[in-house]
C-alpha positions in Angstrom: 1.6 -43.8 50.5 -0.7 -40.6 50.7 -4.7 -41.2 50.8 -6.9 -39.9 47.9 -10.0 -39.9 50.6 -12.2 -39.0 47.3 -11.0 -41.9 46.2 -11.9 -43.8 49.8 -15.2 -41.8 49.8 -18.5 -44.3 49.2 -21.0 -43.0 47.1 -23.6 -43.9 50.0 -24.4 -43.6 53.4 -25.8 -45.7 56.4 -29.1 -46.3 56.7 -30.0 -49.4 59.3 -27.1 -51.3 61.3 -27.2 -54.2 62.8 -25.2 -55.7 66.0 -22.5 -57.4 66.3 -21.4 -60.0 69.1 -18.1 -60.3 71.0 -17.3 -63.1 72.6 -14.5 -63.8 75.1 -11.4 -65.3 74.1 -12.7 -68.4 76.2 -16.0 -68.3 74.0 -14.1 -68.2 70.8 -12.1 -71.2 72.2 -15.1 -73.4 73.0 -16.9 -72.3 69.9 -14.5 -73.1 67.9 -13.7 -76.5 69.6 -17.4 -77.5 69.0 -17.4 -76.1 65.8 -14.8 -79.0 64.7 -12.1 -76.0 64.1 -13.9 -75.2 60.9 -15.2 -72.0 60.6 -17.9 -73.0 58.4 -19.2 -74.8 60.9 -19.4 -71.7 63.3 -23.1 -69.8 64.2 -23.1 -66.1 62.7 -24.2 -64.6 66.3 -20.0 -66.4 67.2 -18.8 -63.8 64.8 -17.6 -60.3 65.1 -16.4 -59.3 61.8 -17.4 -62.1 59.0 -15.0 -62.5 56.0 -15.7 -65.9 55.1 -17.6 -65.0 51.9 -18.8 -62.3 49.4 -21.1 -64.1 48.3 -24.7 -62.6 49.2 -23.0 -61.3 52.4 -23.5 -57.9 50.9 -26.0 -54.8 52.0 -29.0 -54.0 49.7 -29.8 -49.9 49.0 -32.9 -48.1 49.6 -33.6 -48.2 45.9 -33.0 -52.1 46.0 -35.5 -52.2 49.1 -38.2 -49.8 47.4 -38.0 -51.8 44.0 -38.6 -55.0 46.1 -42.1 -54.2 46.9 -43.0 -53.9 43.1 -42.1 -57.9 43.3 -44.7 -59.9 41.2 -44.8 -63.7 42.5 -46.6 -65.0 39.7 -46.1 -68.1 39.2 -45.6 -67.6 35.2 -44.9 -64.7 33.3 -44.0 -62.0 36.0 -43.7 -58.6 35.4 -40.7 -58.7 37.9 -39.0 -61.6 35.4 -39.1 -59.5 32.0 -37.9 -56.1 34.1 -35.5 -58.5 35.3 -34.4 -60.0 31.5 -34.4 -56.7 29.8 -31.7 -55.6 32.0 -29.2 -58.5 31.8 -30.2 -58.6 27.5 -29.4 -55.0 27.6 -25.9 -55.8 29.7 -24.5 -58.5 28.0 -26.4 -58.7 24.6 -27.3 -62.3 24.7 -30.6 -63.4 23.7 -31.2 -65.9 25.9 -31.3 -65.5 29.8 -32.6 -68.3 32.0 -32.5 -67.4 35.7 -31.8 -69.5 38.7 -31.1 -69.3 42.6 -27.6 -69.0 42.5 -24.8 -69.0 40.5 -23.9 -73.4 41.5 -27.6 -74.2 40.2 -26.5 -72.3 36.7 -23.5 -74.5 36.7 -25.3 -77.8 37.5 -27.5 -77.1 34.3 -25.5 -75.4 31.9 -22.7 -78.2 32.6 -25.2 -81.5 32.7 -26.6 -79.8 29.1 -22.8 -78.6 27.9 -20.7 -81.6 28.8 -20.6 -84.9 28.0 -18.4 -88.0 30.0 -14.9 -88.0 29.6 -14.6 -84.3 28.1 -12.6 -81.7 29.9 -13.2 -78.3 30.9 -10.2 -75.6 30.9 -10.4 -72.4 33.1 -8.3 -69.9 34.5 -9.1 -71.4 37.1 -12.6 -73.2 38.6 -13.2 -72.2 42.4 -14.7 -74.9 44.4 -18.0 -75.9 43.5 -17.5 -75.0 40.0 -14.8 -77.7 39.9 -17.1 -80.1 42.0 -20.2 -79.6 39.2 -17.9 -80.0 36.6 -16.6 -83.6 38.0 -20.5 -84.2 38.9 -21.0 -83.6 34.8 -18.9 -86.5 34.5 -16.1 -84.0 32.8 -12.5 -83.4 34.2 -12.0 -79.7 35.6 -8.3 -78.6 34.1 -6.7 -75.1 35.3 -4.4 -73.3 33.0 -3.5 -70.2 34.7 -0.9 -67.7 33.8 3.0 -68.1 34.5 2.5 -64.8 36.0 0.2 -66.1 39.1 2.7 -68.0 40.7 4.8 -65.0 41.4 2.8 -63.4 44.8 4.9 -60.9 44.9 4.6 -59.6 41.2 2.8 -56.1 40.2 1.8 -58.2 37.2 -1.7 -56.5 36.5 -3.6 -59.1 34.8 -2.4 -62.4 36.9 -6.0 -63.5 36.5 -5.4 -64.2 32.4 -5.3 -67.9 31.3 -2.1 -69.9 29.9 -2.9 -68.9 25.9 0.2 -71.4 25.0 -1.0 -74.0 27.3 -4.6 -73.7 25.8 -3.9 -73.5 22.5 -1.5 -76.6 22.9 -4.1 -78.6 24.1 -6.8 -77.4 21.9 -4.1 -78.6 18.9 -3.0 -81.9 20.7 -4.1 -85.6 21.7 -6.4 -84.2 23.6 -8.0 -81.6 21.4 -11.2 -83.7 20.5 -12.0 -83.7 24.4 -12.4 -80.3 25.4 -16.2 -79.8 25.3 -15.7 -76.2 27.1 -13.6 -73.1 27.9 -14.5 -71.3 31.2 -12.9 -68.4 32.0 -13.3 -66.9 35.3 -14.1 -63.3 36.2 -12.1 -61.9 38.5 -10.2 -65.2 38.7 -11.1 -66.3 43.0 -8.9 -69.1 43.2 -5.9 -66.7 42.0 -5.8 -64.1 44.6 -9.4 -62.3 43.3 -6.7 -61.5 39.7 -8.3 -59.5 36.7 -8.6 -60.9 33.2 -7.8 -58.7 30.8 -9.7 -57.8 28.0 -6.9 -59.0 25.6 -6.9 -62.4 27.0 -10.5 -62.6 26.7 -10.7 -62.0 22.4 -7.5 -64.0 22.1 -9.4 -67.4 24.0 -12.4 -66.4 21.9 -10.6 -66.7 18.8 -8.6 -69.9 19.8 -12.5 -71.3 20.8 -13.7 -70.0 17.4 -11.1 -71.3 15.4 -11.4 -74.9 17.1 -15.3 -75.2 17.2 -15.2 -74.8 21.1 -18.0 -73.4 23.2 -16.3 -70.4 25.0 -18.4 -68.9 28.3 -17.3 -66.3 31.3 -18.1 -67.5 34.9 -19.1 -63.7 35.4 -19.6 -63.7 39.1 -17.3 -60.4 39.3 -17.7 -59.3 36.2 -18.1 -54.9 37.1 -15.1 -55.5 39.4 -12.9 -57.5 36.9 -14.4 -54.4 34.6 -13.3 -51.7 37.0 -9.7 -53.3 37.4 -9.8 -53.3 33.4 -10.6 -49.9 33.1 -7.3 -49.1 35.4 -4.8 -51.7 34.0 -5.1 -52.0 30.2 -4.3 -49.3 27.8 -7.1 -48.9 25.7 -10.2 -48.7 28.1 -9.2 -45.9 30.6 -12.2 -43.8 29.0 -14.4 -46.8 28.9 -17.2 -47.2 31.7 -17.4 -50.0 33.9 -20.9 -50.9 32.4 -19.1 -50.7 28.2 -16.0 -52.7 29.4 -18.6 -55.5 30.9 -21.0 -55.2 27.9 -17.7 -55.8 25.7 -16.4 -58.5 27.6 -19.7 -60.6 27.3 -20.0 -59.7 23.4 -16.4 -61.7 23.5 -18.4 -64.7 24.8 -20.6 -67.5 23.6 -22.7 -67.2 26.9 -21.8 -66.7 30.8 -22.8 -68.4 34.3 -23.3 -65.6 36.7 -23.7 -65.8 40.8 -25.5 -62.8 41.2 -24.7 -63.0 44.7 -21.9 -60.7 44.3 -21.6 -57.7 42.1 -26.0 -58.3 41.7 -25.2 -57.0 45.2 -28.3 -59.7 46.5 -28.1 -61.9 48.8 -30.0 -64.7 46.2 -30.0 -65.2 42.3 -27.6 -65.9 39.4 -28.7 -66.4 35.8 -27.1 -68.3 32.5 -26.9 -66.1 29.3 -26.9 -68.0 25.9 -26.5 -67.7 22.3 -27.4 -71.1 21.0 -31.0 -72.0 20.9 -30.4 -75.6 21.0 -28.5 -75.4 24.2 -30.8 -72.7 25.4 -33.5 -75.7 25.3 -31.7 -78.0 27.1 -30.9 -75.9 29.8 -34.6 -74.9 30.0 -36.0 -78.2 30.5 -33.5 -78.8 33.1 -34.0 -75.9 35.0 -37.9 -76.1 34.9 -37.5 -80.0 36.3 -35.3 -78.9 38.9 -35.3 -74.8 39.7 -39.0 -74.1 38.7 -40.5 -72.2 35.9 -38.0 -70.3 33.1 -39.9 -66.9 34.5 -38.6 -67.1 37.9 -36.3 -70.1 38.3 -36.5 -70.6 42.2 -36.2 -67.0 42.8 -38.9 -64.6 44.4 -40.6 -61.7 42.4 -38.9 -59.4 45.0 -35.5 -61.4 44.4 -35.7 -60.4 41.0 -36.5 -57.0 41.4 -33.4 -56.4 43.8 -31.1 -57.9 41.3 -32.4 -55.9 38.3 -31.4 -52.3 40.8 -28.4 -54.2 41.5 -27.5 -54.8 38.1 -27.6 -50.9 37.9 -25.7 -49.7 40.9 -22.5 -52.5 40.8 -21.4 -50.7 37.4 -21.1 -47.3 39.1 -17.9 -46.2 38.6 -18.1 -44.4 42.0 -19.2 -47.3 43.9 -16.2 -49.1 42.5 -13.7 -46.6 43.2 -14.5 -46.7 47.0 -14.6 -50.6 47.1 -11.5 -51.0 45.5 -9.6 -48.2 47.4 -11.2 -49.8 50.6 -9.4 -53.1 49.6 -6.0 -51.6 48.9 -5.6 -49.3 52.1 -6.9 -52.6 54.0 -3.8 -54.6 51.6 -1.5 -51.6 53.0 -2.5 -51.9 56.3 -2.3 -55.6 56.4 1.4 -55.8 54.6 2.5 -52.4 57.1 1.9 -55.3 60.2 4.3 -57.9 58.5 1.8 -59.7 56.6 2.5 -60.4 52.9 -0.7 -60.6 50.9 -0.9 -61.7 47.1 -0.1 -59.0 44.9 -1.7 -56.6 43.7 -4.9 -56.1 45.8 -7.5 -57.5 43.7 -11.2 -56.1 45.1 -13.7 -58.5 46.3 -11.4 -60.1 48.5 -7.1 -60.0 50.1 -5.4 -62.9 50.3 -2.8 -63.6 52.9 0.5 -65.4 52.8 0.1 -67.8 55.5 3.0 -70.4 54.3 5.6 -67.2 54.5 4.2 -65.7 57.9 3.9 -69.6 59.7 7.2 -71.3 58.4 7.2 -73.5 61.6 4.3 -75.0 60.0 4.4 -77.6 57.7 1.7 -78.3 54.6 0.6 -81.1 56.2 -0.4 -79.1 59.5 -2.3 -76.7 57.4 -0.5 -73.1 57.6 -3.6 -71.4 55.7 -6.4 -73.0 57.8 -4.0 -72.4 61.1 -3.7 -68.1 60.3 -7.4 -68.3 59.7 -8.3 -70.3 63.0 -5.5 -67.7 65.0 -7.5 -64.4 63.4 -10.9 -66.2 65.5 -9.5 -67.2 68.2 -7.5 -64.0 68.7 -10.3 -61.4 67.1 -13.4 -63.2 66.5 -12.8 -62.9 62.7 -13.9 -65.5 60.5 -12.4 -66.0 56.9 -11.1 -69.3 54.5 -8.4 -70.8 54.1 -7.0 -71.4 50.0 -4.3 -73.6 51.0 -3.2 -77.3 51.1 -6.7 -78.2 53.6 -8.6 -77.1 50.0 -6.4 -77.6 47.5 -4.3 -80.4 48.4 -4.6 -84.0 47.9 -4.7 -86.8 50.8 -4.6 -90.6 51.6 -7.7 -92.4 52.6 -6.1 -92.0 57.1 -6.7 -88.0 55.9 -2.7 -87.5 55.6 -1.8 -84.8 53.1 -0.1 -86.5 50.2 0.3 -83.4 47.9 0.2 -80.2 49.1 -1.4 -77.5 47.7 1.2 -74.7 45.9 0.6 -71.6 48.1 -0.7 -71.7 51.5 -3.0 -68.7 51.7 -6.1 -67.3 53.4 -9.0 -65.5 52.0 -10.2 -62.3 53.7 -13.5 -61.6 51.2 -15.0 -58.3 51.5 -18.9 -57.9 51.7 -20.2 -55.5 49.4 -21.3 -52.3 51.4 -20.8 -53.7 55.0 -18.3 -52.9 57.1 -16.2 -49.4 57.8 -12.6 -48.7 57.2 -12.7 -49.3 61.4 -13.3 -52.7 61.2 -10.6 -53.1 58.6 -8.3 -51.4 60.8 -9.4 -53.9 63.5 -8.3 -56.8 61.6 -5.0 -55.4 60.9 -4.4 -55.0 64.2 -5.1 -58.5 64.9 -3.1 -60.0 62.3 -0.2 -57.5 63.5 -0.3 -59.2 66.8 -0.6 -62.2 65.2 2.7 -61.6 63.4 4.7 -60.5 66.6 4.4 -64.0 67.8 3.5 -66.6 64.9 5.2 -69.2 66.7 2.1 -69.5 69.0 0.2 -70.4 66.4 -0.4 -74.5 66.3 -1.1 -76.8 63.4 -4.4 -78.6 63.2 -4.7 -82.4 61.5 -8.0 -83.7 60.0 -10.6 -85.8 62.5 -13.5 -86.5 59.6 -13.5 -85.1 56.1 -16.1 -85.4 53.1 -15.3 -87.1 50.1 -16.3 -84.0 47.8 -15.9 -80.3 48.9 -14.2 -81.5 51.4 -13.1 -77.8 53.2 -16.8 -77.4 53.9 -17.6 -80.1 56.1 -14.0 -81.4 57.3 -13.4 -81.5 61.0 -10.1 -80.8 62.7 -8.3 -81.3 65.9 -5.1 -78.4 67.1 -2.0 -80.0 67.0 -0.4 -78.8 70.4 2.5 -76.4 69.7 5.9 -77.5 71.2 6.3 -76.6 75.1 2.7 -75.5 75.0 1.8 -78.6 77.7 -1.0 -79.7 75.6 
């Protein structure tokens, strides 16, 4: 497929670098051995190209840098804090805006205020610690995703959209009087970094409406779930990133943002809100446990670089290169005999592990296996999305049920690396595919009882003939 390099071209150039360390194969090995075979658990100066996370991985701009040393730190009442509100009001129209550190502390509060014991909250789908504050609220976490995302294969542009059937039937059944929230994730992460469409947003507004249910967007990606909008759905081709966000917040009752990501920052989040009763309970909990409703845990200067970032992630530019970065890396990825979920999202690709390591079973963790291999073999660090995560074990660590795709997560930093280094990891994976028997299954030591893929510790399962 031919190359629009205007397309490819980033609105931006290089300014200050940074090194990065390569290690032997033998260092990798030991590293890793000491790191428990979780690459969580591995130092950053043990990494040559880091795809573990988006999430405040990403570079700040010189306009970013330059509004940071207008940062006022007072402790009340900033001028950096109402720069900072005006800009998200004037994105996503709500009235209320409460900042915090990060987009887990905006769950924690808006949940503990939202939720009550026993109720249930449906989602496309809630990534990991979104799940785990949900649970901590005393609520159940329930994903309805689409039929369509459990085709990988499928050119299905919106695999990100919630089940409307499934939601509505629960909304009208038994369990009706439980559901104290809707969440709906933007892009949907757990689903291969999938686009909601705009469609499926009104039509979950209406259902919430119509059943008296509090409807809000976990918003982390919202200009990139925007950008994918403004390519996929008829009706919003002429729109602009920043209108198709603007609308998709107006479909909301309020939103939990990580503005770790598309604030392009490497700290902040906030919680928008319409309701001023709720808007009061989350205030006295964040000024108990965040700090004052002016800065909530966050630096003058942090707020500053968010409110340029704000700006530049809704450049349709900017998102034009990222997302034609992502799909040449997809291209070069599926071109070495690796099947990724399709189609390429943008904040991250997501490989097929359980297809490419069939010698593998679930319970010897394909996912977390092809992400160990890409270290070992190329110093690259990424997550696994597979049974490890997902999947449910015994109290001896034994994988009872696995999860239903065994994937890997290679998430893209925002402004970091060069089409060479994504050329580099191709490469390695296409070695990696030449051989994939090589590659050995790995059993659980030590695990946590919540979040478990953080913290777990593993030891290799020796492949057969290897000796070991």
């Amino acid at each position: 497929m031919a190359v629009d390099m205007r397309e490819m071209l980033p609105p931006y150039r290089i300014k200050v670098v940074e090194p990065i360390p390569f290690l032997t194969a033998a260092e990798r090995q030991q590293a890793l051995a000491e790191a428990g075979y979780n690459p969580f658990n591995l130092r950053a100066d043990q990494i040559t190209v880091d795809l573990l996370s988006d999430s405040g991985t990403g570079a700040t701009s010189a306009a970013q840098e330059a509004a940071a040393a207008l940062g006022d730190e007072s402790y009340a009442g900033a001028r950096s804090w109402f720069r900072f509100r005006d800009e998200v009001h004037d994105l996503t129209g709500y009235p209320r805006i409460l900042p915090v550190h990060q987009g887990r502390a905006g769950e924690r509060i808006l949940f503990t205020s939202l939720l009550k014991p026993g109720q249930i909250c449906i989602s496309n789908t809630h990534f990991d610690t979104t799940h785990a504050n949900v649970e901590l609220a005393g609520a159940e976490a329930r994903d309805l995703p689409c039929p369509e995302a459990f085709d990988l294969d499928s050119a299905a542009p919106f695999k990100g959209n919630i089940d409307l059937d499934a939601l509505e039937r629960t909304l009208t059944g038994p369990e009706g009087h439980r559901v104290g929230l809707v969440l709906m994730t933007i892009t949907n992460n757990g689903l291969g970094a999938q686009p909601v469409s705009m469609a499926n947003l009104a039509a979950v507004g209406e259902l919430c409406r119509r059943h008296r249910v509090p409807f809000f967007l976990d918003a982390a990606r919202f200009a990139e779930n925007a950008w994918l909008v403004g390519q996929r759905e008829p009706g919003y081709r002429d729109w602009t990133p920043r209108q198709i966000a603007a609308q998709a917040f107006q479909l909301a009752d309020g939103c939990v943002v990580s503005l770790k990501k598309d604030g392009l920052s490497a700290i902040g989040g906030f919680i928008g809100l319409r309701d001023d009763d709720l808007h009061a309970r989350c205030e006295a909990n964040l000024i108990a446990t965040e700090g004052f409703s002016t800065y909530g845990g966050l630096a003058g200067h942090d707020l500053e670089r968010l409110t340029q970032g704000l700006r530049e992630v809704v450049d349709p530019a900017y998102l034009r290169a990222r997302a034609a970065s992502t799909a040449r890396l997809a291209r070069l990825v599926n071109d070495a005999g690796v099947d990724t979920v399709q189609p390429a999202g943008i904040h991250a690709l997501y490989l097929n592990a359980g297809r490419l390591l069939p010698h593998l079973s679930p319970g010897e963790f394909p996912g977390h296996a092809l992400g160990c291999q890409l270290y070992l073999d190329g110093g690259i660090r990424c997550a696994e999305l597979g049974s490890l995560y997902l999947g449910g074990m015994d109290d001896q660590h034994r994988l009872v049920t696995p999860a239903p795709f065994e994937l890997v997560r290679l998430a893209i930093p925002r402004r970091v690396y060069t089409d060479t280094h994504f050329e580099y990891v191709a490469e390695v994976l296409a070695d990696i595919a030449k051989d994939p028997e090589r590659v050995p299954g790995y059993r659980v030591v030590s695990s946590p009882p919540l979040l478990r893929h953080f913290k777990v510790r593993l030891a290799q399962i020796p492949a057969p003939g290897s000796g070991g």
